[in-house]
TORKOL-4160 file (C-alpha; in steps of 0.2 Angstrom, whole numbers, padded with zeros to 4 digits, m for minus):
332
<pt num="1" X="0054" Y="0108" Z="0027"/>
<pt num="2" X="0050" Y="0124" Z="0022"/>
<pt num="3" X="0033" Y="0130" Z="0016"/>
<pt num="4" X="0043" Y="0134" Z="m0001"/>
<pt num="5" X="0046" Y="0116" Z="m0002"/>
<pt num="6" X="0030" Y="0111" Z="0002"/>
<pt num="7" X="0023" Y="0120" Z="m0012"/>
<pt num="8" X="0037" Y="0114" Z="m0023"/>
<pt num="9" X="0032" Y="0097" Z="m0017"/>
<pt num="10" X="0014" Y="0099" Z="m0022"/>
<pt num="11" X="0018" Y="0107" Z="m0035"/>
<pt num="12" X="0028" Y="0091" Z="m0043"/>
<pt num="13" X="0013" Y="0080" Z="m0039"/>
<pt num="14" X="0000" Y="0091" Z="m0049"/>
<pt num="15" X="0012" Y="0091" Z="m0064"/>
<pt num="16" X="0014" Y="0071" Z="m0065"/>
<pt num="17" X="m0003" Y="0071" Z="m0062"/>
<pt num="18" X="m0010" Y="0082" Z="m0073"/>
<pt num="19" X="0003" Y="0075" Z="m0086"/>
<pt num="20" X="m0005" Y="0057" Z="m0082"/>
<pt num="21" X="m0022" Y="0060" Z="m0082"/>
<pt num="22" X="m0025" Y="0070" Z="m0099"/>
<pt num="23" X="m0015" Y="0053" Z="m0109"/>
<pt num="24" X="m0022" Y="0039" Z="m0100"/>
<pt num="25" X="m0037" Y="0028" Z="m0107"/>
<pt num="26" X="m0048" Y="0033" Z="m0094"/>
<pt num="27" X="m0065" Y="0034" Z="m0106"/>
<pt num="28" X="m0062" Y="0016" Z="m0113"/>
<pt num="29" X="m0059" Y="0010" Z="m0094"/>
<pt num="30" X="m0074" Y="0018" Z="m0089"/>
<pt num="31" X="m0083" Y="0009" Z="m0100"/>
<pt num="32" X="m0075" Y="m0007" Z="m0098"/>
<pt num="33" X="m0075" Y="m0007" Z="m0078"/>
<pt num="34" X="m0095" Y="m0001" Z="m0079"/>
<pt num="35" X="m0097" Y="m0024" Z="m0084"/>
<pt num="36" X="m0081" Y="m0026" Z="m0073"/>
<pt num="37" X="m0083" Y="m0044" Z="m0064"/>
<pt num="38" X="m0069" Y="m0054" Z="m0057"/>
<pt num="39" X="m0063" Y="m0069" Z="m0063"/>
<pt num="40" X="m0064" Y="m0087" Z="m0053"/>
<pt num="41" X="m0047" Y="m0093" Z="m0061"/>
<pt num="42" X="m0029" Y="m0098" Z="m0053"/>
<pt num="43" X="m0025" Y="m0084" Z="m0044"/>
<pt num="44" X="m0040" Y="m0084" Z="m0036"/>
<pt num="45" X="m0038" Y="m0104" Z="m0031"/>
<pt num="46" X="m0022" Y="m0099" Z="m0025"/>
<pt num="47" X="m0028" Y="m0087" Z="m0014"/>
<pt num="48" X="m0038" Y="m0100" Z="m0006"/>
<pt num="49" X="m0025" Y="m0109" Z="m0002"/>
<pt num="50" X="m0013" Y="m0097" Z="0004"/>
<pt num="51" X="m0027" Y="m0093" Z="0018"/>
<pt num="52" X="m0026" Y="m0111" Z="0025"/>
<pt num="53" X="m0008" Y="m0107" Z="0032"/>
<pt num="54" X="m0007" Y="m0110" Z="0051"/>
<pt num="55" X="m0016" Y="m0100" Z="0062"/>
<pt num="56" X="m0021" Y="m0090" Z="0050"/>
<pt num="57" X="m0039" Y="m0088" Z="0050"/>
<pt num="58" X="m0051" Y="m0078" Z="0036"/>
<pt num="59" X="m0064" Y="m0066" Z="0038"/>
<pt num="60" X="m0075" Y="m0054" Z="0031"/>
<pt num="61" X="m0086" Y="m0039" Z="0037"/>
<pt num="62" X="m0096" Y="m0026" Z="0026"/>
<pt num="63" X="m0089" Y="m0009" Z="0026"/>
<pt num="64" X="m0095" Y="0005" Z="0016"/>
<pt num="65" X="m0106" Y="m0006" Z="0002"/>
<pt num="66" X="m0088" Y="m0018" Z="0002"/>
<pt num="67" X="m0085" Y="m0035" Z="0008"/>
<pt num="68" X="m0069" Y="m0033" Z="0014"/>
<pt num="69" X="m0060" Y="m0048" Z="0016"/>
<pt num="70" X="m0044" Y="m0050" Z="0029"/>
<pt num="71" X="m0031" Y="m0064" Z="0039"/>
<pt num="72" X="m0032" Y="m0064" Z="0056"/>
<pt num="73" X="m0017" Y="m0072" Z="0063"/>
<pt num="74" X="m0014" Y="m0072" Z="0082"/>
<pt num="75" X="m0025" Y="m0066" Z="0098"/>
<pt num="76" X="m0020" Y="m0058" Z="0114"/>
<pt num="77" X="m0019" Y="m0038" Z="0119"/>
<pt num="78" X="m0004" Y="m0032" Z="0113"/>
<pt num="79" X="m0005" Y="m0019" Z="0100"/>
<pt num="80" X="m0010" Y="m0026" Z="0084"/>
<pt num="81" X="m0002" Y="m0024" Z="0066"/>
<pt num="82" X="m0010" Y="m0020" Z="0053"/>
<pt num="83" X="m0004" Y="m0023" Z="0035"/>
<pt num="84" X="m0011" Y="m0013" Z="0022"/>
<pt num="85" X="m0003" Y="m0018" Z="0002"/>
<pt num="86" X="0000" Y="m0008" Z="m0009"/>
<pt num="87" X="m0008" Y="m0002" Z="m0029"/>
<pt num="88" X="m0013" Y="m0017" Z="m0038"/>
<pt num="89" X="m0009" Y="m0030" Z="m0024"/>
<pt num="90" X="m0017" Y="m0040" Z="m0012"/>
<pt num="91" X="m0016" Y="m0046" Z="0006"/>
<pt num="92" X="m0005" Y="m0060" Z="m0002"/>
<pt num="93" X="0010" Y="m0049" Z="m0005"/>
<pt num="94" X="0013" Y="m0051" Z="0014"/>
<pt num="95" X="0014" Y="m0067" Z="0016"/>
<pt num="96" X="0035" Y="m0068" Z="0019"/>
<pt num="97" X="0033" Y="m0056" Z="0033"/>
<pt num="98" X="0021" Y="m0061" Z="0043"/>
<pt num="99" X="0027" Y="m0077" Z="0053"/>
<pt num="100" X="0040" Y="m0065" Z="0057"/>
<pt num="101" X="0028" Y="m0050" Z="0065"/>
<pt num="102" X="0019" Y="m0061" Z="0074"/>
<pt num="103" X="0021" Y="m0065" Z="0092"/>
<pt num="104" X="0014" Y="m0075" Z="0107"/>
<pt num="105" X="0004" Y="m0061" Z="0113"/>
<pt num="106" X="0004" Y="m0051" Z="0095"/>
<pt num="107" X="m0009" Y="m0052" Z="0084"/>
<pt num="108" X="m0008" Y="m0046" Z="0065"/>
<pt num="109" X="m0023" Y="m0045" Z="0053"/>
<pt num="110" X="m0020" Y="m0041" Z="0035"/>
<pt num="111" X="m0034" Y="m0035" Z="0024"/>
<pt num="112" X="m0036" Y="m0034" Z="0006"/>
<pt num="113" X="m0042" Y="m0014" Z="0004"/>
<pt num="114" X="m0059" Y="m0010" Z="m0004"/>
<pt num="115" X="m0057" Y="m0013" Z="m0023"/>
<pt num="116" X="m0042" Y="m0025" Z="m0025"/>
<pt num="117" X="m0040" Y="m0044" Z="m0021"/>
<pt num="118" X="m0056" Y="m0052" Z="m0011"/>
<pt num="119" X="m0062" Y="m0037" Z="m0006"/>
<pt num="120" X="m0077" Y="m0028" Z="m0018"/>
<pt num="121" X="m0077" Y="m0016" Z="m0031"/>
<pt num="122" X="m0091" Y="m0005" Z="m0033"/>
<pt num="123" X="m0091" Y="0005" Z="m0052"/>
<pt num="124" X="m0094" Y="0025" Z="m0047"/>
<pt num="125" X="m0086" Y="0023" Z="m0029"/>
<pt num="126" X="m0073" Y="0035" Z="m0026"/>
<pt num="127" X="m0053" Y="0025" Z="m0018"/>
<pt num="128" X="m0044" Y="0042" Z="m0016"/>
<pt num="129" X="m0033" Y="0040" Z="m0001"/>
<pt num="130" X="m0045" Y="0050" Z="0011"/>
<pt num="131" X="m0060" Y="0037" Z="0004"/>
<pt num="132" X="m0048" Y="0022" Z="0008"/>
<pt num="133" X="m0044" Y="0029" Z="0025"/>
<pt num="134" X="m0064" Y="0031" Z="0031"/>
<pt num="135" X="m0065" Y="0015" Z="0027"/>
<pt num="136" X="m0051" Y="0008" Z="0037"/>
<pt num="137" X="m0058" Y="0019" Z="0050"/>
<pt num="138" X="m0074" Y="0009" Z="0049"/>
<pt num="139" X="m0067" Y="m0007" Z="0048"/>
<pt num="140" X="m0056" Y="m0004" Z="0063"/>
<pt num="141" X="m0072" Y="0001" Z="0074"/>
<pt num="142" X="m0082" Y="m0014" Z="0067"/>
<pt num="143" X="m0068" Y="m0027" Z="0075"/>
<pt num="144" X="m0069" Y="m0017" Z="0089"/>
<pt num="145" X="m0048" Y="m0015" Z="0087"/>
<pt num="146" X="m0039" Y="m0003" Z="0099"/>
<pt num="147" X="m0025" Y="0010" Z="0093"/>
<pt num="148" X="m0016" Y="0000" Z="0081"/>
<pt num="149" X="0000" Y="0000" Z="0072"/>
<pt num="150" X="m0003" Y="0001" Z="0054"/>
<pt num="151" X="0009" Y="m0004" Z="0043"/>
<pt num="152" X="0010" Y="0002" Z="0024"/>
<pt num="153" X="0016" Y="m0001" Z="0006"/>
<pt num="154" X="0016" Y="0012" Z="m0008"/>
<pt num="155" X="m0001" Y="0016" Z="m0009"/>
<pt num="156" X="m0006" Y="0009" Z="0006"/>
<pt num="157" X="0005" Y="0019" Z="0016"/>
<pt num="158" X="m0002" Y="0034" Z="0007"/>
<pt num="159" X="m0019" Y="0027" Z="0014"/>
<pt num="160" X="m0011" Y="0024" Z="0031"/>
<pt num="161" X="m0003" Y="0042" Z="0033"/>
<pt num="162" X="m0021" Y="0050" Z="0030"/>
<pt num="163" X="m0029" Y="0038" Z="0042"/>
<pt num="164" X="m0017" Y="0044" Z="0055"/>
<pt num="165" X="m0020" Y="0061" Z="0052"/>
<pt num="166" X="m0037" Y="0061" Z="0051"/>
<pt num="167" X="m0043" Y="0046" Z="0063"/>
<pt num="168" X="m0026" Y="0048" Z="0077"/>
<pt num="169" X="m0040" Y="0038" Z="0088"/>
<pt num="170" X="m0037" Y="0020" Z="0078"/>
<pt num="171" X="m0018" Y="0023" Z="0076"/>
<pt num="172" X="m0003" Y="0022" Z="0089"/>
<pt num="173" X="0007" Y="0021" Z="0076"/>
<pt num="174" X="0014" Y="0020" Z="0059"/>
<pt num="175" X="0027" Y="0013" Z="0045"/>
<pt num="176" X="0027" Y="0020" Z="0029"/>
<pt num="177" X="0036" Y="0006" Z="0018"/>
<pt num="178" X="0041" Y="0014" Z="0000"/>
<pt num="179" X="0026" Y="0023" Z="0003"/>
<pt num="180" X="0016" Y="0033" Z="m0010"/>
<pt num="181" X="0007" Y="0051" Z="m0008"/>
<pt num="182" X="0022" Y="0063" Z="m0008"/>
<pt num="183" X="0030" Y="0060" Z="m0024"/>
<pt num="184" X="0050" Y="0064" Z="m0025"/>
<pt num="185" X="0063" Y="0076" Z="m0029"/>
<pt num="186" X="0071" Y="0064" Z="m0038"/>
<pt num="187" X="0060" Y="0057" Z="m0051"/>
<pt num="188" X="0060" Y="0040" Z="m0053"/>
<pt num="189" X="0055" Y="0026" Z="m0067"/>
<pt num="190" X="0038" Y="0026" Z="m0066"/>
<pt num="191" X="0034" Y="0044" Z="m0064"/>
<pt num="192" X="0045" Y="0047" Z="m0079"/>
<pt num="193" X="0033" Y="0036" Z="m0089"/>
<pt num="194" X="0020" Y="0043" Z="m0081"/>
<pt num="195" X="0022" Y="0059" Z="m0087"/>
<pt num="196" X="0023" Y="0053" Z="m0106"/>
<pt num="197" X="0004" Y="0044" Z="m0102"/>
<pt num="198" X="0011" Y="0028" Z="m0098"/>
<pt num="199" X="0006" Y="0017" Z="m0082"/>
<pt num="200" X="0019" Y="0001" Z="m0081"/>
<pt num="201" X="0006" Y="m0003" Z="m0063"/>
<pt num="202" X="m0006" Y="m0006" Z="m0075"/>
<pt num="203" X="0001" Y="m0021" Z="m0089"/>
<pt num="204" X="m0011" Y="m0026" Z="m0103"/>
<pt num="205" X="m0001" Y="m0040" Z="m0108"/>
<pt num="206" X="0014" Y="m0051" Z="m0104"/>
<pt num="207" X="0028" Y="m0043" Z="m0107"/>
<pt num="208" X="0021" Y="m0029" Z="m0097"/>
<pt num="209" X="0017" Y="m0041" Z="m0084"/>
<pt num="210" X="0035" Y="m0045" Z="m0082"/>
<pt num="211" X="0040" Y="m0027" Z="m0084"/>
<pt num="212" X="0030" Y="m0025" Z="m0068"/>
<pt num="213" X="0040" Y="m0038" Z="m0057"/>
<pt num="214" X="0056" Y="m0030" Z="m0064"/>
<pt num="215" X="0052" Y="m0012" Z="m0059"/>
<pt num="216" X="0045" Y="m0015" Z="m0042"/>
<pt num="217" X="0057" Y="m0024" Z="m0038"/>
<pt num="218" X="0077" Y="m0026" Z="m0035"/>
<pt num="219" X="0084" Y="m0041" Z="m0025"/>
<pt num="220" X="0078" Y="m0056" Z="m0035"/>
<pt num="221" X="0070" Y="m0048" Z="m0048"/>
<pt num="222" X="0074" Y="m0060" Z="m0063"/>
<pt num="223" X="0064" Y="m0074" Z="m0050"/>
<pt num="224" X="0048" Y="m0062" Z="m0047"/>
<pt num="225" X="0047" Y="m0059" Z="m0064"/>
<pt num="226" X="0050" Y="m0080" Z="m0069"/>
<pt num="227" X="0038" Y="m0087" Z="m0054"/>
<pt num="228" X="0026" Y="m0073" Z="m0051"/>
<pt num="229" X="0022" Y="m0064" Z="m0069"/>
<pt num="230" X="0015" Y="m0080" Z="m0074"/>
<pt num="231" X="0003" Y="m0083" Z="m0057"/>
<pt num="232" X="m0002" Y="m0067" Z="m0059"/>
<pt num="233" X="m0003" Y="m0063" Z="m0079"/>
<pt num="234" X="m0021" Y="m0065" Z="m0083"/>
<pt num="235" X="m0027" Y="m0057" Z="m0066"/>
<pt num="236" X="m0018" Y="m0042" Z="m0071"/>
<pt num="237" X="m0023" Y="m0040" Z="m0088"/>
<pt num="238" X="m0041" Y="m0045" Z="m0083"/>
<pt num="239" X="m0040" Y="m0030" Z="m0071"/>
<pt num="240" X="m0031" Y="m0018" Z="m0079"/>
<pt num="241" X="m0050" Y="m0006" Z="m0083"/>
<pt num="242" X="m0053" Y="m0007" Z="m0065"/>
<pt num="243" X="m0035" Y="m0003" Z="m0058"/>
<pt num="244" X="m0036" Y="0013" Z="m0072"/>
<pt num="245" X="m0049" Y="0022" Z="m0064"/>
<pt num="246" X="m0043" Y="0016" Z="m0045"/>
<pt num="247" X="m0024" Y="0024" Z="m0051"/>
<pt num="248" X="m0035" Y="0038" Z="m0056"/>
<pt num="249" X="m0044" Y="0040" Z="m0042"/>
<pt num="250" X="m0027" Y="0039" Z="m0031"/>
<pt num="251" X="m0021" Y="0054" Z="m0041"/>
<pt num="252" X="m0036" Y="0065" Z="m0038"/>
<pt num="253" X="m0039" Y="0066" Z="m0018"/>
<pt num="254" X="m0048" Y="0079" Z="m0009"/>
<pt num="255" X="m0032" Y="0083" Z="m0001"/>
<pt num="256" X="m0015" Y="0078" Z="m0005"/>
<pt num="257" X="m0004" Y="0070" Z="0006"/>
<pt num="258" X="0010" Y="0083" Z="0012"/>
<pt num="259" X="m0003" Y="0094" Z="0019"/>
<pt num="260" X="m0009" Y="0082" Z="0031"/>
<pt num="261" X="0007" Y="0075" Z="0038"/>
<pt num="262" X="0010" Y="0089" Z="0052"/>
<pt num="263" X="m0007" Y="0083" Z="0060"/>
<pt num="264" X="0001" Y="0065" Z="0063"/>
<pt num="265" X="0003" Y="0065" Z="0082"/>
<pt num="266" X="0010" Y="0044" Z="0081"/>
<pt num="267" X="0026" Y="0038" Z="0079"/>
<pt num="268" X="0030" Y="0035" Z="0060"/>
<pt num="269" X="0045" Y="0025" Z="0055"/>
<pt num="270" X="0048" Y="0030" Z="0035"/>
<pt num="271" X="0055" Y="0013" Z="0029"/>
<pt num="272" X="0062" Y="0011" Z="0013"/>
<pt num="273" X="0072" Y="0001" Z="m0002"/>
<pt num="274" X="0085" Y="0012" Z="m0008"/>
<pt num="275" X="0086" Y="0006" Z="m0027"/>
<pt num="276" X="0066" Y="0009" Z="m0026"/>
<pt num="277" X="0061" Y="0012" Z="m0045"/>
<pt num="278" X="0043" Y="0017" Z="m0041"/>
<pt num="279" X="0043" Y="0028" Z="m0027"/>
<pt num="280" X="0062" Y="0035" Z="m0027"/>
<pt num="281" X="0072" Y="0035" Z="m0010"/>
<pt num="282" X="0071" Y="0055" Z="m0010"/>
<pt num="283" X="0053" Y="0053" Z="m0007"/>
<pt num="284" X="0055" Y="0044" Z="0009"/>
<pt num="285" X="0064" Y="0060" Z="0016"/>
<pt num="286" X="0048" Y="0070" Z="0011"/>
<pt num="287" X="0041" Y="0058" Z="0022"/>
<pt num="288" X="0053" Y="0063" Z="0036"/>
<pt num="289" X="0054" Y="0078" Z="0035"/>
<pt num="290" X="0038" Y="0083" Z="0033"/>
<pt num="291" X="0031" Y="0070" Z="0048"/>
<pt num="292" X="0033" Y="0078" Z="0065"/>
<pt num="293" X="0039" Y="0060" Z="0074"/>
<pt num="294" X="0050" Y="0050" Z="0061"/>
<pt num="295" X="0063" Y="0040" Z="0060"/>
<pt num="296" X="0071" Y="0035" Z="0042"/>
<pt num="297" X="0076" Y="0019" Z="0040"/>
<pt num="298" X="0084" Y="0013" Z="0022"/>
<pt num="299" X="0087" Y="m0005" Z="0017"/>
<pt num="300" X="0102" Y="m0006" Z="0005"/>
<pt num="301" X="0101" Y="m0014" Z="m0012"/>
<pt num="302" X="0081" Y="m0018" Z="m0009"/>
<pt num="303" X="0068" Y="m0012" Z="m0021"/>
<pt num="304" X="0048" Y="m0007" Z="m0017"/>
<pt num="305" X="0044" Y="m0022" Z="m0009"/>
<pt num="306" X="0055" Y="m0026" Z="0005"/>
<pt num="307" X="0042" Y="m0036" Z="0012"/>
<pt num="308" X="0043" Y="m0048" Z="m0003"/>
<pt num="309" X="0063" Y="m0045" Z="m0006"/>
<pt num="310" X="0068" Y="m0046" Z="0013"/>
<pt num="311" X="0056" Y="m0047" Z="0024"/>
<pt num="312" X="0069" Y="m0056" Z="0039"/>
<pt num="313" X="0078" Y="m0039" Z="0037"/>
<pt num="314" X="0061" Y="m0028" Z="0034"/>
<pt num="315" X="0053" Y="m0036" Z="0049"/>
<pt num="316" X="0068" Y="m0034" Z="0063"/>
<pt num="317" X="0068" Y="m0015" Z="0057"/>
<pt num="318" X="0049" Y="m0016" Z="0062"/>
<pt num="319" X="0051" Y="m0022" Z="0080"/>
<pt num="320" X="0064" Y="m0012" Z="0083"/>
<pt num="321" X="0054" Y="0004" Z="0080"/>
<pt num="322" X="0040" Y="m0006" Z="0089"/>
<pt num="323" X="0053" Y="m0009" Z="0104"/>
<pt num="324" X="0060" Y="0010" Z="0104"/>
<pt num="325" X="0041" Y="0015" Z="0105"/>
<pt num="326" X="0034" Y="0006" Z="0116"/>
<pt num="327" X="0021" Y="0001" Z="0103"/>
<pt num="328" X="0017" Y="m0019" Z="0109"/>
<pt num="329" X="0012" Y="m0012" Z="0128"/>
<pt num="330" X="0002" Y="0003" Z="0121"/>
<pt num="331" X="0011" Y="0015" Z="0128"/>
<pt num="332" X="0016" Y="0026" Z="0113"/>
C-alpha cells in the first residue's frame, strides 16, 4: 500500500472519529460510570456456569490495578492460543470454538480484557489499544507464557495487532478475525451511524439489544437475536456508561493502528466474514496489505463473529495457518 493510501486510510479513521466523538453522550457517561458497579444478576450466574465446562479451569491474576480473569483449558508445550474478544464481549463469546482449538498437547487460555466481563474496570484508566496491549504484555509475563499465537476479534484483534508490534517477544503469531483498528474503504453499517453520533455497540434498550445481534451478525441471526438479546439485555443496558467511554477510548489511541503494522515481524493471518456489517471486508485487505507477513482468508456468507456463526469452519482455517507456519512446534 502506498504512503498516499496510508494517509487516506488515516485520514477516514480521524473523520469517523471525530464525527463520533463531538455527538456521543460522553459527559452524561462520565458521570454515570464515576458510581459504575457491576451487577450480580443472570449473565453473571451464567458465566459461572459456563466455567465449569470440562477441563476448563478459571483463574485470576492482577495486572495493572485489574483482576483479570481467564479459562485455561489444556497444558503441554506447544504454542498456546490465546483468545482475545471483541468490544463489549466477553471470554464467553468463544465458547463454540474452543473444543475445536484445543489439542492433546495445545493449550488455549481465553481472558476477559481489562474493563469488560469478570475482569475489573477502573473509572479514569485509559483502554486505548496501546493500554490493552501493555497489559496483555504483563499478563503474558505473569503466567510465564512463551511466544504465543494470539488470536482476535474486532477490537481485540486491534489490541492484538499492537501487541505484536510492540511486544514481538510474547507473539509468534497472529489472526486478526473481523478485526478493528484500520477502518475500511468501504464504509460499513456501523460507521455509517457512527458518523451521525450514533453507536448500535452500545444499546440502551431492547430493541437496541436485538439490533445488536442482528448487526454483528449474519448466519443465524434471527436466533442470536431470539436466544441471546434476552441473556444479555440487562447486562448491556447496565453497561452501556462504561462501554461509552471504553468506545471512546478505543477511538483516541496514542497511535493508530496502520502505523504500526509494518513493525509486525510474526505470521498474521487476516480472517474474515464477508457480509461483516461492522468492520466491512475492505477493511481486512487494509489489514493485508498493510501487514508485511499476511495471508487473507474470507469466510462466505458469515458475519463479525465467525467464532459464534462457524466456528467448525473458523477453527479448521486456524490450524491450517497454524500448520502452514509451523506455529504448534515454535518454530515460526
Amino acid at each position: 500500500m502506498t504512503e498516499i493510501s496510508l494517509k487516506s486510510t488515516l485520514g477516514a479513521l480521524e473523520h469517523i472519529s471525530d464525527a463520533y466523538l463531538k455527538r456521543a453522550p460522553l459527559e452524561q457517561a462520565r458521570a454515570t460510570a464515576s458510581q459504575w458497579r457491576p451487577r450480580n444478576g443472570l449473565w453473571q450466574k451464567s458465566q459461572k456456569l459456563a466455567g465449569h465446562l470440562p477441563g476448563l479451569s478459571l483463574d485470576c491474576v492482577s495486572v495493572d490495578g485489574h483482576e483479570l480473569h481467564y479459562w485455561r483449558l489444556g497444558s503441554g508445550n506447544g504454542t498456546p492460543i490465546v483468545l482475545v474478544h471483541g468490544f463489549g464481549a466477553s471470554k464467553e463469546n468463544w465458547i463454540s470454538l474452543i473444543p475445536a482449538l484445543a489439542g492433546r498437547n495445545q493449550p488455549v487460555l481465553v481472558l476477559d480484557l481489562p474493563g469488560f466481563g469478570a475482569s475489573g474496570y477502573r473509572y479514569g484508566a485509559r483502554y486505548t489499544y496501546l493500554h490493552q496491549a501493555q497489559r496483555l504484555a504483563h499478563w503474558s509475563r505473569k503466567l510465564d507464557l512463551p511466544p504465543a499465537h494470539w488470536v482476535g476479534s474486532s477490537m481485540g484483534g486491534a489490541i492484538c495487532a499492537t501487541l505484536a508490534a510492540r511486544h514481538p517477544e510474547s507473539v509468534a503469531a497472529i489472526t486478526l478475525m473481523n478485526a478493528a483498528g484500520v477502518g475500511s474503504t468501504q464504509p460499513s453499517a456501523l460507521e455509517e451511524e457512527l458518523l451521525k453520533g450514533k453507536n448500535p455497540l452500545i444499546p440502551e434498550n431492547s430493541a437496541e439489544v436485538q439490533r445488536l445481534f442482528r448487526m454483528t451478525t449474519h448466519r443465524g441471526s434471527r436466533i442470536f437475536s431470539r436466544l441471546m438479546a434476552p441473556a444479555l439485555r440487562r447486562e448491556m443496558i447496565h453497561r452501556a456508561p462504561v462501554n461509552q467511554l471504553l468506545f471512546a477510548d478505543m477511538l483516541q489511541p496514542e497511535i493508530r493502528v496502520p502505523e504500526l503494522l509494518a513493525q509486525v515481524t510474526a505470521p498474521a493471518q487476516v480472517l474474515w466474514g464477508a457480509r461483516d456489517q461492522v468492520v466491512d471486508l475492505s477493511g481486512g485487505k487494509v489489514y493485508a496489505k498493510l501487514l508485511p507477513r499476511a495471508r487473507l482468508d474470507i469466510l462466505a456468507d458469515i458475519g463479525h463473529l465467525p467464532m459464534l456463526e462457524a466456528p467448525l469452519q473458523t477453527a479448521r482455517r486456524i490450524r491450517a495457518f497454524r500448520r502452514e507456519h509451523r506455529v504448534a512446534t515454535h518454530q515460526v
